[in-house]
C-alpha positions as CSV (number, residue, x, y, z in Angstrom):
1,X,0.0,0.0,0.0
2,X,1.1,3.5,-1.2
3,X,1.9,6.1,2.0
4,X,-0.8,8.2,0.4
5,X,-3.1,5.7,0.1
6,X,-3.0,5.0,4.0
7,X,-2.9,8.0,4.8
8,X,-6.4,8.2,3.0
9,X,-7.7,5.1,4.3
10,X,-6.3,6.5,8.1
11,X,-8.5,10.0,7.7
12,X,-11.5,8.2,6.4
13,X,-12.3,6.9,9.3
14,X,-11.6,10.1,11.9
15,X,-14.1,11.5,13.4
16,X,-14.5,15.3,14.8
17,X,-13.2,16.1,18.3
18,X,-15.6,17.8,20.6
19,X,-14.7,21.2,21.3
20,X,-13.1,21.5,24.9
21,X,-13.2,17.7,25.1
22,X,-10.0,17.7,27.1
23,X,-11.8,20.6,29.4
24,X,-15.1,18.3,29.6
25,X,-13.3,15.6,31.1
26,X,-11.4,17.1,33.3
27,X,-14.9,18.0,34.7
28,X,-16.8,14.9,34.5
29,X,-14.0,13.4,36.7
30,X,-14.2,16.1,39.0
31,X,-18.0,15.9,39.4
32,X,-17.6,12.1,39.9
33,X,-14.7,12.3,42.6
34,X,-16.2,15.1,44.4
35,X,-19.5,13.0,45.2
36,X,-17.7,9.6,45.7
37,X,-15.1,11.6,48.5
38,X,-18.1,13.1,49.9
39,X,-19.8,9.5,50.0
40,X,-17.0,7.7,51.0
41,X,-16.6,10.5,53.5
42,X,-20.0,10.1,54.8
43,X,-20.3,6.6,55.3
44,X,-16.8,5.4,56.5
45,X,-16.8,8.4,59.7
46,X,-19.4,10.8,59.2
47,X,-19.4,14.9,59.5
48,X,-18.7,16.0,62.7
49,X,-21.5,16.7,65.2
50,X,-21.1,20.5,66.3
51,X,-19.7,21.5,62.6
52,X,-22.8,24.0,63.0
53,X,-20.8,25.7,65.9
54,X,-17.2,25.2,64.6
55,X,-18.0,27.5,61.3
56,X,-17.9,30.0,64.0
57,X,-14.3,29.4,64.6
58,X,-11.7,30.9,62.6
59,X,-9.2,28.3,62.7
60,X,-11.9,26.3,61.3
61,X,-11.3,28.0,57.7
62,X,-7.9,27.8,58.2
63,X,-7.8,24.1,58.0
64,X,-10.3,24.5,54.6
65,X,-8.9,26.8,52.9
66,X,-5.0,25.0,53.4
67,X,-6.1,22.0,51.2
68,X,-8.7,24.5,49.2
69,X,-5.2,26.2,48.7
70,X,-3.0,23.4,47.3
71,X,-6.1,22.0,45.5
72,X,-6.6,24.7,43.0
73,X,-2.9,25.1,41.8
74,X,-2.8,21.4,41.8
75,X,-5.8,21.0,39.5
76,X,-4.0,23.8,36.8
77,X,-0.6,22.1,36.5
78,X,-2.6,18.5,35.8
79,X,-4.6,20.0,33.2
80,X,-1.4,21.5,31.9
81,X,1.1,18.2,32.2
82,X,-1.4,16.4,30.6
83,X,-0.8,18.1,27.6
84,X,1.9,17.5,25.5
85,X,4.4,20.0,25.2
86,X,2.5,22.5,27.6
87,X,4.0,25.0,30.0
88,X,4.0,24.4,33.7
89,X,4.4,28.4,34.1
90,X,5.0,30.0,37.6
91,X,1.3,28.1,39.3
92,X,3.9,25.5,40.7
93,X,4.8,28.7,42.8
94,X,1.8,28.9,44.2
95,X,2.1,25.2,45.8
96,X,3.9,25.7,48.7
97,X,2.3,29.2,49.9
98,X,-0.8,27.6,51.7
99,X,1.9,25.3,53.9
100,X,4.0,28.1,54.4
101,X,0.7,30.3,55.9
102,X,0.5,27.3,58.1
103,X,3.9,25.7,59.3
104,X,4.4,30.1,60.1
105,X,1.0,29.4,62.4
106,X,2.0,26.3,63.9
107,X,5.3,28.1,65.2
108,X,3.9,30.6,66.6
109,X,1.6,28.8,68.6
110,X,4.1,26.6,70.1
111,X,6.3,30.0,70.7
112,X,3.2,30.9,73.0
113,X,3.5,27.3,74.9
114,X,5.7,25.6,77.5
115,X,7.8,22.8,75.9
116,X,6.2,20.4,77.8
117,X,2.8,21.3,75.6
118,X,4.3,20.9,72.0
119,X,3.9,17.3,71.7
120,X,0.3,17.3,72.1
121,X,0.0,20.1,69.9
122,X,1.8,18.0,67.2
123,X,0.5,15.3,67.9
124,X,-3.2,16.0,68.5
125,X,-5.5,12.8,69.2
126,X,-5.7,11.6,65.6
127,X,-2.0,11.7,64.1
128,X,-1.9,8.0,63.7
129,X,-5.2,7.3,62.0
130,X,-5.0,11.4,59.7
131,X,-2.8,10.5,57.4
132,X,-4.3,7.3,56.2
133,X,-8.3,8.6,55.8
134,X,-6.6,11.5,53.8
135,X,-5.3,9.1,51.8
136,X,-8.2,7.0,51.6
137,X,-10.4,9.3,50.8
138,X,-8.5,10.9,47.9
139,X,-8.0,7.1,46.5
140,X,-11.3,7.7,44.4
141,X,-10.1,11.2,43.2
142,X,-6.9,9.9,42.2
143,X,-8.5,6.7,39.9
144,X,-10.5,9.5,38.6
145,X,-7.6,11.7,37.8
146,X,-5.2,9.5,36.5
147,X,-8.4,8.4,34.1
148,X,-8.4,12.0,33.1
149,X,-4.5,12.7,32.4
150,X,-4.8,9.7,30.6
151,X,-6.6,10.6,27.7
152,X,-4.7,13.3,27.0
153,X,-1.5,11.8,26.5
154,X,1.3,13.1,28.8
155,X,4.8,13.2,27.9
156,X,5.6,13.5,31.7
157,X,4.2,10.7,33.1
158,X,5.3,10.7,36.6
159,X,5.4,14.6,37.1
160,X,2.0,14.3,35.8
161,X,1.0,11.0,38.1
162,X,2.5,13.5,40.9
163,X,0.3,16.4,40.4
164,X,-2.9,14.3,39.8
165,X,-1.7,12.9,43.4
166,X,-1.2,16.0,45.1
167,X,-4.4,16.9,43.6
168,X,-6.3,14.1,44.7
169,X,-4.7,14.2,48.0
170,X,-5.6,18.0,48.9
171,X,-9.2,17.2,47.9
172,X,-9.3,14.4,50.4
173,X,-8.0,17.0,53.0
174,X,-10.8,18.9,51.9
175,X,-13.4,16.6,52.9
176,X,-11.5,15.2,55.8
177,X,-11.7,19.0,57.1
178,X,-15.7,18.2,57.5
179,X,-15.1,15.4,59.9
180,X,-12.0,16.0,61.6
181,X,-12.0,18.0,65.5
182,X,-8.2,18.8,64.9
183,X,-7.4,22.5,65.3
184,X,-4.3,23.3,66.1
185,X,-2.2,24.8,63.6
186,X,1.1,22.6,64.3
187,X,-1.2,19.2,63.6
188,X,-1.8,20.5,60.3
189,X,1.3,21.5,59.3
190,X,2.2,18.4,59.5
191,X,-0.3,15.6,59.0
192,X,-2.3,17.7,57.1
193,X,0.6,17.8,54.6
194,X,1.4,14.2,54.6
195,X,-1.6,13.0,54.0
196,X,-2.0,15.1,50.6
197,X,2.0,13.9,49.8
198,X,1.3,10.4,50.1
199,X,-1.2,10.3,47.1
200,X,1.4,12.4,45.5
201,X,3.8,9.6,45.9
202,X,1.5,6.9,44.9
203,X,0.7,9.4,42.3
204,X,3.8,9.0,40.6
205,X,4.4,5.6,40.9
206,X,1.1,4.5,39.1
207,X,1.5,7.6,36.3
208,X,5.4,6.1,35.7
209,X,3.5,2.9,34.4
210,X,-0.3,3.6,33.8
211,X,0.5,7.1,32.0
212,X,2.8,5.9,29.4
213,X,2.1,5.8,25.6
């Protein structure tokens, strides 16, 4: 067979893309995460019982809005790295800010205490078991997101596995915000933080060998 020929027989049978098709789904997996964490959220340990009251407290939106703030930046460089060829840009910047807000809280709280009091703050009453629901409840998100990046055929596979993780990982922190009674700023700093970086981790791993093409 000729190389025009193919060629001919190869075009005959495309089809036209949707417009924003990579945009679309992006979305669809979001939609479809975001109810199954909430779900899976719901059903494995519930929302916490005076979360009526605790929207009063301040500290309260600082542990939303510190995965809210990884989340978003997180979300841009997937959509980017899942392109081929795309700029990253400066958003990668932005990454580290919401941790930084946070770890600056954490050290001034446990300026204000007595040595004796900064391993409870650290520590808290849930450090064992935090990191893991993070994790487990961005497992979803991350199937969903690596589904996503997927289609779209990254050249980075496990920079883009990575970002889907840390993606996947802040929106579990998200929802894990809803049911968690932790406040203090040096539990977040870090638990908080390793639960979103061990997606991230798993992240890369699974894009090194599922994202190939």
């Amino acid at each position: 067979m000729r190389t025009d020929e193919l060629i001919t027989l190869l075009a005959s049978a495309a089809t036209p893309v949707r417009p924003n098709g990579a945009r679309r789904r992006f979305q669809t997996a979001l939609l479809l995460v975001g109810a199954a964490a909430l779900f899976l959220m719901q059903v494995g340990y519930g929302v916490r019982n005076d979360l009526a009251q605790t929207l009063a407290v301040p500290m309260f939106w600082v542990k939303f809005a510190f995965p809210l703030g990884i989340l978003i930046p997180a979300l841009v460089l997937t959509f980017r790295v899942a392109h081929p060829g795309a700029r990253l840009g400066r958003v990668w910047m932005l990454l580290p800010l919401p941790w930084l807000v946070v770890a600056t809280m954490a050290v001034l709280v446990m300026a204000n205490h007595p040595q004796a009091a900064w391993l409870p703050l650290v520590l808290g009453q849930t450090w064992v078991s935090c990191v893991f629901n993070i994790a487990l409840i961005a497992a979803p998100v991350l199937a969903a997101a690596l589904w996503a990046v997927k289609g779209l055929a990254p050249t980075q596979p496990v920079l883009a596995g990575a970002c889907a993780g840390l993606a996947s990982g802040a929106a579990g922190a998200l929802v894990y915000a809803l049911h968690c009674t932790e406040m203090q700023a040096p539990f977040l700093a870090i638990w908080y933080l390793l639960g979103m970086l061990m997606p991230a981790g798993v992240g890369a791993l699974l894009g090194q060998k599922l994202l190939r093409w």
